[in-house]
C-alpha positions in Angstrom: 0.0 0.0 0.0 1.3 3.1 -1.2 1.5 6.3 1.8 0.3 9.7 1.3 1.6 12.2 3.5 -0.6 13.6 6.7 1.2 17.2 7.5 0.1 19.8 9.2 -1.4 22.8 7.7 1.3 25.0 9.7 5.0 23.5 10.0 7.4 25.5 10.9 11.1 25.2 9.5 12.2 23.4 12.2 9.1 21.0 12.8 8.7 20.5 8.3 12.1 19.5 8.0 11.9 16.8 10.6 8.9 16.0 8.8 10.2 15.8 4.9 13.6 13.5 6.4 10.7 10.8 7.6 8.7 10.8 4.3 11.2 10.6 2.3 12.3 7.2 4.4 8.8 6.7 4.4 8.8 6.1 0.4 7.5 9.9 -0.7 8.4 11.4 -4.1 11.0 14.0 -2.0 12.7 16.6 -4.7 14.8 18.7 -2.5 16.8 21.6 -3.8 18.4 24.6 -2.4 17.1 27.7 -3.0 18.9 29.7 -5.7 17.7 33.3 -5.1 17.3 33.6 -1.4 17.6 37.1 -0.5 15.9 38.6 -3.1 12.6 39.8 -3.1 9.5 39.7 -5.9 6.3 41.5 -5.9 5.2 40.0 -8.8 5.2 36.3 -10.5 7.4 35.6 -13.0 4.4 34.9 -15.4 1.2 36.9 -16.0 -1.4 33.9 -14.6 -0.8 32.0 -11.3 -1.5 29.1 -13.7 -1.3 28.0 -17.4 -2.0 25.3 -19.7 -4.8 23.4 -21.0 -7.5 22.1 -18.0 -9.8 18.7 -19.2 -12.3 17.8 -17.0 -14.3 14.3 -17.9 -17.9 14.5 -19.2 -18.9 13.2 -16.3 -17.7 13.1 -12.7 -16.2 9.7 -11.0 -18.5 8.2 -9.1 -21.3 10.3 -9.7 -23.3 8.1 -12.3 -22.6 5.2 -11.4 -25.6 2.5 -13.0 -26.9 0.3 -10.1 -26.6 -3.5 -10.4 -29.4 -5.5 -10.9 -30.3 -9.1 -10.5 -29.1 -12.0 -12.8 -32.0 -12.9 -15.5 -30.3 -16.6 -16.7 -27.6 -18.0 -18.6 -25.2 -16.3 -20.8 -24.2 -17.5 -24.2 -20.2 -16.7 -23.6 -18.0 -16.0 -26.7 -14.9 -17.6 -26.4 -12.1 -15.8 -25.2 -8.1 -16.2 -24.0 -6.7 -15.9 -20.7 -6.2 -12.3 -21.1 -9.4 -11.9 -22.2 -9.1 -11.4 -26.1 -11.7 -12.7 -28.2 -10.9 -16.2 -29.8 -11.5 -16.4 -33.7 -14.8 -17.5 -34.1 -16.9 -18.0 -37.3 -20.5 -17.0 -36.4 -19.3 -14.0 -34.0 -18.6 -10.6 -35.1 -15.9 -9.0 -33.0 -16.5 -5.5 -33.1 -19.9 -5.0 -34.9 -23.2 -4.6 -32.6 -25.1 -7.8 -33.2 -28.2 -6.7 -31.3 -29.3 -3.4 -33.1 -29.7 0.0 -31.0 -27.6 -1.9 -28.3 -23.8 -0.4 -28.3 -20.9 0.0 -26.1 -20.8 4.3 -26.2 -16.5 5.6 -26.0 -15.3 4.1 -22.2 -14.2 6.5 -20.1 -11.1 5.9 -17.7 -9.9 8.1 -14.6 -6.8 8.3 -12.4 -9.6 8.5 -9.4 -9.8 4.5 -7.8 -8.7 3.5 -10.9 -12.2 3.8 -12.2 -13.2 3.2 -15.9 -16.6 3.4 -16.8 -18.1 1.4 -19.9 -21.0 3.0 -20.8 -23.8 1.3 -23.2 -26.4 3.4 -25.0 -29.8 2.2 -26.1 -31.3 3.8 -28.9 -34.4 1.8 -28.7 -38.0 2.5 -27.6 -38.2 -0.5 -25.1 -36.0 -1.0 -21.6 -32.6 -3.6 -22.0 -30.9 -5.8 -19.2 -27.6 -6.4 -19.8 -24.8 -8.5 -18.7 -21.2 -6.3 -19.0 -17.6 -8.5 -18.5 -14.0 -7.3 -18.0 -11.2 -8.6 -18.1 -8.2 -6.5 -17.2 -5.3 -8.3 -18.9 -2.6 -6.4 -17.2 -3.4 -6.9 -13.7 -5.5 -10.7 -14.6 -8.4 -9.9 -13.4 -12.0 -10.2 -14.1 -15.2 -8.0 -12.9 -18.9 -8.4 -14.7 -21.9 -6.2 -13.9 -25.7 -6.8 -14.2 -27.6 -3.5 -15.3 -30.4 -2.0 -16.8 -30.5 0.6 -19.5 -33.7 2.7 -20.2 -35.3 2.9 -23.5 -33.3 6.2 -25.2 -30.6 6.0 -22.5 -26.8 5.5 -21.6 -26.1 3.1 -18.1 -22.2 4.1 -16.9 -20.8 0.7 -16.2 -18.7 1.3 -13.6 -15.8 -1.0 -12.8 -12.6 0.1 -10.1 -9.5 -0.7 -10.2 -8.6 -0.8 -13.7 -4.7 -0.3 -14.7 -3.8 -1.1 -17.8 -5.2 -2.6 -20.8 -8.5 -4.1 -20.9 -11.4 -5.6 -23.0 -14.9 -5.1 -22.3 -18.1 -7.5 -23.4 -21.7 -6.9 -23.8 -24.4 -9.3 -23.8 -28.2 -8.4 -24.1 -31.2 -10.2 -22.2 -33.2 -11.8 -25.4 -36.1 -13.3 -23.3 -33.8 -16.4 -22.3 -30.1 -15.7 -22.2 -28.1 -12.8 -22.6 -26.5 -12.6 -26.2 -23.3 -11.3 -27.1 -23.8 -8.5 -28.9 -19.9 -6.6 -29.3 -16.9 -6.3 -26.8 -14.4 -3.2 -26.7 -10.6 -2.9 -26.3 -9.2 -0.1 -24.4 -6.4 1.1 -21.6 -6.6 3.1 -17.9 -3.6 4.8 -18.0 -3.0 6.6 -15.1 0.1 8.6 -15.5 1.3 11.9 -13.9 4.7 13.7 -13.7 5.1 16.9 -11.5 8.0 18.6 -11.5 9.7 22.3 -9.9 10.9 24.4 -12.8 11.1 27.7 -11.4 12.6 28.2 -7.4 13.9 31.9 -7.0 12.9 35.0 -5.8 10.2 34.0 -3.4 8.7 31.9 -6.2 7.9 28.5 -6.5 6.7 27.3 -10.1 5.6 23.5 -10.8 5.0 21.8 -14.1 2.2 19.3 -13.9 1.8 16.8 -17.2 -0.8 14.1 -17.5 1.2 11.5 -19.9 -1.4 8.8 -19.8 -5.2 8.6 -21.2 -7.0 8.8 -18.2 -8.8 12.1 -16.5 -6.7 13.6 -13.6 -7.5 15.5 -10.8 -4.5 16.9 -9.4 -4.3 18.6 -6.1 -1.4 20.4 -5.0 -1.3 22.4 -1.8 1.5 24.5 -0.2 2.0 23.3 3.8 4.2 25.9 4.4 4.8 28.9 4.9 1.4 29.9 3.7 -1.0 27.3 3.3 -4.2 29.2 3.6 -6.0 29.4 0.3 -5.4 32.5 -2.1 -3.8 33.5 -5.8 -0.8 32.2 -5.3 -1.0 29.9 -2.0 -2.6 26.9 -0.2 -4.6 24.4 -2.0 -5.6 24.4 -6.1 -6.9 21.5 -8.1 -6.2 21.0 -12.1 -7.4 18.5 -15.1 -3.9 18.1 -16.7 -5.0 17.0 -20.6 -4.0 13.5 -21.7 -1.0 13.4 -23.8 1.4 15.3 -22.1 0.5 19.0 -22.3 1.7 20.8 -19.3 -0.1 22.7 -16.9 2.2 25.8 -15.0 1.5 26.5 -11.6 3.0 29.4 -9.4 3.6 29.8 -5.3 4.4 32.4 -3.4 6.5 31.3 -0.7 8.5 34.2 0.3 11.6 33.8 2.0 10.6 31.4 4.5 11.3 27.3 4.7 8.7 26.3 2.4 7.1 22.5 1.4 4.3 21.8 -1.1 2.8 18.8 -2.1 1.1 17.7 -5.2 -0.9 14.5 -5.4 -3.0 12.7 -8.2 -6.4 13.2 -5.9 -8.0 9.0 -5.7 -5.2 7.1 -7.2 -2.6 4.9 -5.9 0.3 7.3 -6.9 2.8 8.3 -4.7 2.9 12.4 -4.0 5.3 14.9 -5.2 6.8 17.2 -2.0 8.7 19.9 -3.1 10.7 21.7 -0.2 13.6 24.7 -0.1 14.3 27.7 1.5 14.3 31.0 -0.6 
């Protein structure tokens, strides 16, 4: 199990650096540096926005739409598929073409947040659906299936945690005696996040935040010390990084004081960043 760190809100130099020496033992991203422009003083950021960069938020939140499970109608008529969960070459099966019409896996969605990735199936016809949803998450071999209803003109969020890596999804449809296979869906949760200090003088503290994998990111970073009340340019701020690498620029003020922020990929089993000097 992976540690986040539990600080106070108010450390002082003395008490923070005690506290940085037994996260770092305790397994915490710790990116000390000196600070390069202690003694001079700024007024002003180094850029004209306490932040910058491209913010993606997911269409819709993690957790929030959840569909609810429902109760097993009868049998399933299984494709056959490998150990990791691939469909096997099969002669009356289509692989990626809908076989039940208005019945369709929609785009999945996947978020750093528990890991969650959410396959969600649409119906476009005028009458309710049951369906049976499988997963199998090849890179950690495991396997999750989900029982849920979708309404007539709807979309159900299949929600399934703990997803790393790459995965294949499966829909069957109720018929009246079994649930049909109707199409599966390949896809990844990649959570991915690399924060790191690129500005440290001044009284200024500037981090670069970059989501390199596919999933939605909530990143929270929050300065401990010296200031970690909430304003501009201090205490706590949260950002959607964009999938695919495109950086997000986030400024501190930290004065001249002992100073120690922490930025942490909110819900996921990442370790933090703690960023610490004295300006």
């Amino acid at each position: 199990m992976k540690r986040k760190l539990n600080l106070k809100a108010v450390i002082s130099g003395a008490v923070l650096s005690v506290a940085l020496v037994a996260s770092s033992v305790a397994g915490v991203n710790v990116l000390a540096q000196p600070g390069n422009g202690q003694g001079k003083k700024a007024t002003t950021p180094p850029s004209t926005s306490f932040s910058s960069g491209p913010q993606s938020q997911p269409p819709v939140e993690a957790g929030s739409v959840d569909a609810p499970q429902t109760e097993k109608l009868g049998d399933t008529q299984k494709v056959d598929v490998s150990a990791d969960g691939q469909l096997k070459a099969q002669a009356d099966v289509a692989p990626l073409a809908g076989n039940v019409s208005g019945v369709d896996f929609a785009t999945p969605i996947n978020y750093c947040y528990k890991h969650l990735t959410y396959l969600p199936v649409t119906n476009s016809t005028t009458t309710t659906k049951y369906v049976q949803v499988m997963l199998y998450n090849s890179s950690t071999s495991t396997y999750g299936e989900k029982y849920v209803t979708v309404a007539a003109n709807s979309t159900s969020y299949v929600a399934f945690y703990g997803v790393e890596g790459s995965y294949y999804g499966y829909l069957y449809v109720w018929n009246g005696s079994s649930y049909a296979y109707d199409e599966y869906k390949s896809d990844a949760n990649n959570c991915k996040v690399a924060v790191t200090r690129t500005y440290n003088t001044g009284g200024w503290v500037q981090l670069k935040i970059e989501n390199t994998g596919n999933a939605y990111v909530t990143q929270k970073s929050s300065e401990l010390a010296p200031f970690p009340a909430s304003g501009t340019y201090t205490g706590t701020h949260y950002d959607y990084p964009t999938a695919g690498g495109a950086a997000i620029y986030r400024w501190f003020w930290v004065s001249t004081s002992p100073y120690g922020i922490v930025s942490d990929t909110y819900g996921s089993t990442s370790n933090p960043w703690l960023f610490t000097g004295d300006l």
